[in-house]
C-alpha positions in Angstrom: -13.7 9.8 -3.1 -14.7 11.9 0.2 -13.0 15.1 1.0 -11.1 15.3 4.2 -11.2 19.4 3.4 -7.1 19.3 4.7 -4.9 20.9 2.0 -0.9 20.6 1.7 1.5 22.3 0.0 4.2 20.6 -1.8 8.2 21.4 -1.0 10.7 22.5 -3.7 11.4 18.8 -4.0 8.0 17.7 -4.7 6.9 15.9 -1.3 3.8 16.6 0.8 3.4 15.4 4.6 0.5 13.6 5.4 -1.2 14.5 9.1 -1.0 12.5 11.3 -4.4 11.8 12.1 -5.0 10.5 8.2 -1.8 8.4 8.7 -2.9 6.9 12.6 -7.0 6.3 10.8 -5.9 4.6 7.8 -2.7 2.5 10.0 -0.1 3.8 8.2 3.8 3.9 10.1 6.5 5.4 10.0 8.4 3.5 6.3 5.0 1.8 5.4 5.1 1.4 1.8 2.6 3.8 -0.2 1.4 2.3 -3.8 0.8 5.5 -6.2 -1.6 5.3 -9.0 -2.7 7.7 -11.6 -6.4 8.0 -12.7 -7.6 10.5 -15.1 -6.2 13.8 -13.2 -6.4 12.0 -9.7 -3.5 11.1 -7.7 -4.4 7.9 -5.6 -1.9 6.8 -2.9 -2.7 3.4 -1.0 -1.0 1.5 1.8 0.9 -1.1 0.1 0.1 -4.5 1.5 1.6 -7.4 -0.6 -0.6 -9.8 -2.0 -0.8 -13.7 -3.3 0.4 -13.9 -6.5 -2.0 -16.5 -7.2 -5.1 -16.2 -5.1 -4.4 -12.2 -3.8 -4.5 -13.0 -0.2 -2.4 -10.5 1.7 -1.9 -13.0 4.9 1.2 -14.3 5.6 2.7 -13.5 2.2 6.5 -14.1 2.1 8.3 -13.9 -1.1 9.0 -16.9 -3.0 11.7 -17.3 -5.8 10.8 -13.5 -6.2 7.4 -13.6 -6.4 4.3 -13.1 -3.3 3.0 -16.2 -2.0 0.9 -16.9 0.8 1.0 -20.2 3.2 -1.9 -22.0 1.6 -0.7 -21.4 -1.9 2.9 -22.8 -0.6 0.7 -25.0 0.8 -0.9 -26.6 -2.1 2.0 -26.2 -3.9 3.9 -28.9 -1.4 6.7 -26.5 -1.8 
């Protein structure tokens, strides 16, 4: 992990705001989805880009019965 050396406090309600230069370097939008994981006593927040089910290719993904599949999959699949 690097240090970007920017510190946030959160609100009574738990949120932090993310600058806007961190959000425009790493392409994230305004209601971009944010995956949140937990390692050790790090909090690790990632753009959330869907991903193949079967091969993890996040191009043209479109849900499926429920389930992330991309064209070639759907593809092979002849579905």
């Amino acid at each position: 992990m690097r240090s970007t050396g920017i510190v946030r406090k959160t609100d009574n309600m738990g949120r932090i705001v993310l600058p806007v230069e961190l959000r425009r370097s790493l392409d994230i939008e305004y209601q971009d989805g944010l995956e949140i994981f937990v390692e050790d006593e790090h909090i690790i927040l990632r753009k959330y880009q869907p991903m193949c089910v079967f091969c993890g290719n996040t191009k043209e993904v479109d849900q499926f019965k429920g389930k992330n599949v991309c064209n070639e999959c759907r593809t092979t699949m002849k579905v």
